[in-house]
FIVOBA-539418 format. One record per residue (C-alpha): x, y, z; residue in one letter. Coordinates in steps of 0.02 Angstrom, whole numbers, plus 50000, padded with zeros to 5 digits. Layout:
<recs>
REC       X       Y       Z   res
REC       X       Y       Z     a
...
</recs>
This chain:
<recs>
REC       X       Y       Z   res
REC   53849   53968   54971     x
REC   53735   53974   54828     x
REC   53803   53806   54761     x
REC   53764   53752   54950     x
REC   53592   53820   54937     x
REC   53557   53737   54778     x
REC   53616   53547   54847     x
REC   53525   53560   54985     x
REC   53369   53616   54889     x
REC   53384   53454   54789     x
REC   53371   53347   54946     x
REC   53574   53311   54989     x
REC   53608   53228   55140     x
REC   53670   53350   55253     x
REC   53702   53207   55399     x
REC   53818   53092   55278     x
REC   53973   53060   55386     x
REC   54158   53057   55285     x
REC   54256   52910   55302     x
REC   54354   52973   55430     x
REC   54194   53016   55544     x
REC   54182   53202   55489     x
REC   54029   53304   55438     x
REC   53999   53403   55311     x
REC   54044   53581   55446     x
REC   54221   53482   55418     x
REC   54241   53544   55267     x
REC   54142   53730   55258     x
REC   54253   53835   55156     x
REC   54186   54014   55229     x
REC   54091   54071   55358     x
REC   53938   54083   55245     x
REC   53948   53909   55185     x
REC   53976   53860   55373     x
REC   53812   53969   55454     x
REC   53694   53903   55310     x
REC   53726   53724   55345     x
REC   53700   53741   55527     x
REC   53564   53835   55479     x
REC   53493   53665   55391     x
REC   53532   53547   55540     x
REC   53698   53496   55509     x
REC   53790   53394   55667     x
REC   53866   53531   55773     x
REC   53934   53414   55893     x
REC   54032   53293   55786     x
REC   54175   53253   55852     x
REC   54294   53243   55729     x
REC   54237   53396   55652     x
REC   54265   53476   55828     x
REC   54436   53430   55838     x
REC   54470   53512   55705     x
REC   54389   53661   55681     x
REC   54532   53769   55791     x
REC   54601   53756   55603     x
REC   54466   53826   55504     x
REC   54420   54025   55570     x
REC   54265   54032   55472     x
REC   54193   53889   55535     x
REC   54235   53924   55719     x
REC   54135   54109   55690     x
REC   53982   54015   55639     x
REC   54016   53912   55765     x
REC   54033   54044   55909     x
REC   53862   54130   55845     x
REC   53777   53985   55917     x
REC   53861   53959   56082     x
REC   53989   53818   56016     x
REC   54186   53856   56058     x
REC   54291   53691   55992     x
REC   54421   53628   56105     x
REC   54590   53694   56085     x
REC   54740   53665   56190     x
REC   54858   53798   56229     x
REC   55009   53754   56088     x
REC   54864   53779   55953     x
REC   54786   53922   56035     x
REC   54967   54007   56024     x
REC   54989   53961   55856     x
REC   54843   54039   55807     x
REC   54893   54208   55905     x
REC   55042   54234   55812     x
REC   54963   54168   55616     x
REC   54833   54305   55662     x
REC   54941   54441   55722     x
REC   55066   54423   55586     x
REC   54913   54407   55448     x
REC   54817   54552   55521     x
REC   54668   54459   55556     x
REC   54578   54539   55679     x
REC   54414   54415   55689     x
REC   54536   54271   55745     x
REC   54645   54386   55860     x
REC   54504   54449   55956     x
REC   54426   54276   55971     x
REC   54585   54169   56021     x
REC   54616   54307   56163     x
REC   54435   54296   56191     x
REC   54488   54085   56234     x
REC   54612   54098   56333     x
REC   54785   54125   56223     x
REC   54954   54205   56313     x
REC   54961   54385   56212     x
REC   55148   54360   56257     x
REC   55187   54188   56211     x
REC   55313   54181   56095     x
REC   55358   54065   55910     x
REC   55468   53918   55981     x
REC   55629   53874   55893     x
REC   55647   53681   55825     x
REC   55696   53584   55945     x
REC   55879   53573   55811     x
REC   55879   53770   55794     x
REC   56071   53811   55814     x
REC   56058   54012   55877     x
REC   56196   54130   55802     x
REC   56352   54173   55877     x
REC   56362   54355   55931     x
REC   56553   54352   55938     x
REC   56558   54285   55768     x
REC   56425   54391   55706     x
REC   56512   54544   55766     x
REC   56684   54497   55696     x
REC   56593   54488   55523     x
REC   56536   54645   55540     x
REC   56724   54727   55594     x
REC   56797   54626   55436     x
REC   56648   54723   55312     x
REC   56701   54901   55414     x
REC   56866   54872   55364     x
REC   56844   54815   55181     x
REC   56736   54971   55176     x
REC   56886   55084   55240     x
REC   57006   55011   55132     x
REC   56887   55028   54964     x
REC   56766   55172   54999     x
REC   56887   55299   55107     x
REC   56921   55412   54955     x
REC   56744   55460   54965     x
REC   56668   55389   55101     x
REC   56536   55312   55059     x
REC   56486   55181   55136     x
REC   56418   55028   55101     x
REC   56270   54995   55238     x
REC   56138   54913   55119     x
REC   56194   54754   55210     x
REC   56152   54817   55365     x
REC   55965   54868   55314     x
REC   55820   54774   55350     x
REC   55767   54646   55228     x
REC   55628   54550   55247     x
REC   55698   54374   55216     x
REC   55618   54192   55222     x
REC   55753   54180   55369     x
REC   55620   54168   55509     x
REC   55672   54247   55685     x
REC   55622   54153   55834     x
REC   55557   54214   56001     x
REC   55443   54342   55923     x
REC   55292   54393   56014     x
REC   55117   54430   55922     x
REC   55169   54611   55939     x
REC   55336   54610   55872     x
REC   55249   54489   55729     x
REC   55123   54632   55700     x
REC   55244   54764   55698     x
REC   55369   54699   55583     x
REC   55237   54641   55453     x
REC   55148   54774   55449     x
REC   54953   54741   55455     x
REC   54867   54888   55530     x
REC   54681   54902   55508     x
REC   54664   55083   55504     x
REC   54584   55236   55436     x
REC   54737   55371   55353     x
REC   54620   55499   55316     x
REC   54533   55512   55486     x
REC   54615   55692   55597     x
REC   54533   55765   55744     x
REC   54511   55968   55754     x
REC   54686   55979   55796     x
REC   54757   55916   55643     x
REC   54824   55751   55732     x
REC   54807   55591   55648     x
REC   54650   55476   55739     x
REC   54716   55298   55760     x
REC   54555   55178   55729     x
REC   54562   55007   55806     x
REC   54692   54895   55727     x
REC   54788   54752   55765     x
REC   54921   54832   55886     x
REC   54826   54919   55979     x
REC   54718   54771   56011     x
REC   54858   54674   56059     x
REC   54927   54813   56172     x
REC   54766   54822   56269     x
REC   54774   54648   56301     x
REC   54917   54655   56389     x
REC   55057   54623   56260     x
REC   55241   54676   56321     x
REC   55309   54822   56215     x
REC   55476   54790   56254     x
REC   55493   54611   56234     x
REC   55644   54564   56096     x
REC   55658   54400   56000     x
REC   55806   54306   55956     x
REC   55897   54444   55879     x
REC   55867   54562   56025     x
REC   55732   54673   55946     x
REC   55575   54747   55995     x
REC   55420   54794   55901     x
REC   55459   54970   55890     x
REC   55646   54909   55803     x
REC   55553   54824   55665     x
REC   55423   54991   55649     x
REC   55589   55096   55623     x
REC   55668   54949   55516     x
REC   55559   54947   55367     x
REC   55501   55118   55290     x
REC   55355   55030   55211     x
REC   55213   54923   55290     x
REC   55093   54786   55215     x
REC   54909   54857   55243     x
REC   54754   54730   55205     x
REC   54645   54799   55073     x
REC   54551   54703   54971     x
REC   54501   54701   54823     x
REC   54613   54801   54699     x
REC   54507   54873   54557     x
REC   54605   54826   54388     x
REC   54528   54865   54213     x
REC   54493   55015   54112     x
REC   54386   55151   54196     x
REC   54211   55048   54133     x
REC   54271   54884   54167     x
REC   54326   54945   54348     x
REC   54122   55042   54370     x
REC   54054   54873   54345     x
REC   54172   54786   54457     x
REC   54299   54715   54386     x
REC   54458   54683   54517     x
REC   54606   54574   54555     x
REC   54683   54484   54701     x
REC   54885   54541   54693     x
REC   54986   54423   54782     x
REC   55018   54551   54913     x
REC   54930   54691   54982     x
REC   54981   54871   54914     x
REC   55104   54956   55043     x
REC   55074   55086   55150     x
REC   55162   55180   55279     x
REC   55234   55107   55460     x
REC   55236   55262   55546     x
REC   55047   55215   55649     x
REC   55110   55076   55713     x
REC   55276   55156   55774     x
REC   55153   55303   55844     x
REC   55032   55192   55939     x
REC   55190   55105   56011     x
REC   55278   55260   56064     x
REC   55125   55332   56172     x
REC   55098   55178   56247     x
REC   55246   55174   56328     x
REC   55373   55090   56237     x
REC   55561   55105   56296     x
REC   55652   55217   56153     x
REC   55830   55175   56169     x
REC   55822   54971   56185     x
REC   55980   54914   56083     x
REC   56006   54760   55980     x
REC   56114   54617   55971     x
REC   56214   54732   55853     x
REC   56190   54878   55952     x
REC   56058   54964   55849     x
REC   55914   55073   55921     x
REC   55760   55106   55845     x
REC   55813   55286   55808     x
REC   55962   55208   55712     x
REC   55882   55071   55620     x
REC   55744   55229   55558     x
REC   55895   55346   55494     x
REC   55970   55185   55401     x
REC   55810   55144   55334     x
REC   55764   55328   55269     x
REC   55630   55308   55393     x
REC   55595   55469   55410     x
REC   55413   55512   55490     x
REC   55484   55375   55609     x
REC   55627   55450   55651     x
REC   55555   55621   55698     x
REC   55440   55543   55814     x
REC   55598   55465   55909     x
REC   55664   55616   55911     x
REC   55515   55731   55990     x
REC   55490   55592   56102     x
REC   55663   55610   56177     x
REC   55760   55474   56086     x
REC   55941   55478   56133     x
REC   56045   55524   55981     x
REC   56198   55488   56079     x
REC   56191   55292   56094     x
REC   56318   55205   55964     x
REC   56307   55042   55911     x
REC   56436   54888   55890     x
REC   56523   54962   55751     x
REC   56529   55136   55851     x
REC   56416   55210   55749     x
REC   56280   55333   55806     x
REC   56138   55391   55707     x
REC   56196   55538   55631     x
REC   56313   55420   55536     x
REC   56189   55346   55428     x
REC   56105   55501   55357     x
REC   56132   55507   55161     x
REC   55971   55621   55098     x
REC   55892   55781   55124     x
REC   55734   55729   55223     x
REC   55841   55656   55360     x
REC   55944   55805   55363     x
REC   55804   55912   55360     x
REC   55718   55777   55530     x
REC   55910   55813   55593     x
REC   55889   56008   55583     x
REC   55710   56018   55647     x
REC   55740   55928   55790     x
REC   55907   56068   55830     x
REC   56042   55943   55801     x
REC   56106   55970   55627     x
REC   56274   56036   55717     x
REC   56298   55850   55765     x
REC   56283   55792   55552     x
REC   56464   55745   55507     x
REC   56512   55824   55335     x
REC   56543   55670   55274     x
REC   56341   55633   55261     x
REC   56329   55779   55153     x
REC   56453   55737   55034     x
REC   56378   55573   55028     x
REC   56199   55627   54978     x
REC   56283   55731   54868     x
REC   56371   55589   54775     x
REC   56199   55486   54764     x
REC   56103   55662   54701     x
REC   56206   55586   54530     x
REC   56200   55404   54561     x
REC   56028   55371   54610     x
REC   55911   55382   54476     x
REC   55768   55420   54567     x
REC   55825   55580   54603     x
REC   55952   55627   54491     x
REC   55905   55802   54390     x
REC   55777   55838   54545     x
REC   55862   56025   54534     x
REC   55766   56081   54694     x
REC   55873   55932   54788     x
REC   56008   55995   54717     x
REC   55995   56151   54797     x
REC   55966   56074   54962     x
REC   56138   55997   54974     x
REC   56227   56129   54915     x
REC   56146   56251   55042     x
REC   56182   56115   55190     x
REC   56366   56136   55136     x
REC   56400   55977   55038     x
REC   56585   55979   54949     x
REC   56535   55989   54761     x
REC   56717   55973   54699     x
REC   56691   55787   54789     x
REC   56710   55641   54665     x
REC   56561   55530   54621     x
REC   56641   55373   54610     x
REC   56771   55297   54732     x
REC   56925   55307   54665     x
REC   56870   55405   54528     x
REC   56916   55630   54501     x
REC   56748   55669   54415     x
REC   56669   55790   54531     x
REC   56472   55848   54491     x
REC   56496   55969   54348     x
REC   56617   55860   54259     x
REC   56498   55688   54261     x
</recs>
């Protein structure tokens, strides 16, 4: 803007017309740039720059400030929807509502989208089971990293702005705010904004999830806060900071909450059978899990492979969720055994002696080997 300023101070012709008919709002990089040439007279009713603008957010604030909404047909306006939803925008969700967009429309496969098969799908999943029997039964571990969510540049059709929201992330929110009662105060953010709208919590995309799956899914969420002081300690006192190329993580659990007490059904299953309450225990999810659990989520339901949630715990918190929640008859000893075998395998928290304890006193089998195959039990590796 100050580059504006100074241009237009030295007599630049704020009427000049591109070649293509535009003005010079065409091309108004932020909303600052956009205000102060209106400000000075620029053409607010070009037409070309009109036509347009649906494309620019910045411009279509300053535009809205003085009474000017841009035609934008319906495709666009849904377009918009989900870009803002997923992006956490909440300026450009609450205006495209504001115009008319469906807070249930949905992203539209290419017209040559070819959707999976489920029978094939499934029958690729029986063939892993077995290859996991035949090279994993001595200790049974299993190997379910396959079957946990990873956020690929695979894009999944039929999503609503909601399910978008919820399995990016973006939740404009305040962690440290707790009423009198301890209990965490959700502050506006993009969910809830969408849920007030109108948005269906229980609508699934092509893969037969629901908002609250992809919550459960992903332990971690993508939170918009800008910018990230870098530096040493006096470089970062007189500013200094850095765009990452993503926003620092935060928790999902918010999201998950808002969804649950608004309503949203618990026990919705997959096209692989999964719940949310199963994706969470998968995922180590656990502050998501729990709140399945005290909300009544059945522990019961099993999923294509037969599977029910109990047979994805592998650590000590999601024993401990288990316990709490007066189940921890229903944990297979296998689980134990398992955490026990990743106590020495996973770095992160092997020599954590208080862990240690944990699985012993839950009854893991110490004299279990480590490795499959292998006759090196915990003392000897």
């Amino acid at each position: 803007s100050v580059s504006a300023h100074l241009l237009l101070n030295a007599g630049a012709d704020i009427k000049k017309l591109n070649e293509d008919g535009s003005n010079v709002l065409h091309l108004a990089n932020s909303y600052r740039v956009a205000k102060l040439l209106i400000e000075n007279g620029a053409d607010t009713q070009n037409k070309v720059m009109l036509d347009n603008a649906w494309k620019n957010p910045a411009l279509l604030q300053a535009l809205e400030e003085v009474d000017i909404y841009p035609p934008i047909i319906h495709e666009d306006m849904h377009k918009i929807l989900l870009y803002s939803a997923q992006q956490g925008d909440e300026w450009t969700l609450k205006y495209i509502l504001k115009r008319g967009a469906n807070v249930n429309c949905i992203q539209q496969p290419p017209s040559d989208y070819v959707e999976e098969d489920d029978e094939e799908e499934e029958q690729d999943d029986n063939v892993e089971e077995d290859e996991e029997e035949e090279g994993q039964e001595d200790n049974g571990e299993e190997n379910d990293e396959d079957e946990r969510y990873e956020d690929d540049d695979n894009p999944t059709y039929n999503q609503t702005p909601l399910i978008k929201n919820a399995k990016q992330g973006y939740a404009h929110c305040d962690y440290g705010r707790y009423s009198d009662d301890g209990k965490v105060q959700i502050s506006p953010q993009i969910a809830k904004l969408l849920i007030e709208a109108g948005a269906d919590l229980n609508a699934t995309d092509a893969k037969g999830r629901t908002a609250l799956h992809y919550t459960a899914m992903s332990q971690w969420c993508r939170l918009k806060t800008w910018p990230i002081p870098m530096g040493n300690r006096r470089d970062r006192e007189h500013g200094a900071h850095g765009d990452p190329a993503g926003p620092p993580l935060q928790h999902h659990d918010l999201i998950a909450y808002l969804l649950i007490k608004s309503g949203a059904h618990l026990n919705m299953q997959d096209k692989k059978g999964n719940t949310p309450l199963i994706y969470a225990a998968k995922n180590r999810n656990y502050d998501v899990m729990k709140m399945l659990l005290e909300a009544g989520a059945d522990h019961n339901i099993k999923n294509k492979r037969g599977k029910v949630v109990f047979d994805y715990l592998d650590h000590k918190k999601s024993f401990k969720v288990i316990k709490e929640a007066g189940l921890g008859k229903y944990i297979p000893q296998k689980r134990f055994d398992i955490a026990f075998q990743r106590y020495f395998t996973d770095y992160s928290s092997k020599y954590n002696v208080d862990d240690l304890k944990v699985l012993i006193a839950y009854g893991a089998n110490v004299n279990s080997s480590i490795y499959s195959g292998g006759t090196n039990n915990g003392l000897m590796y």
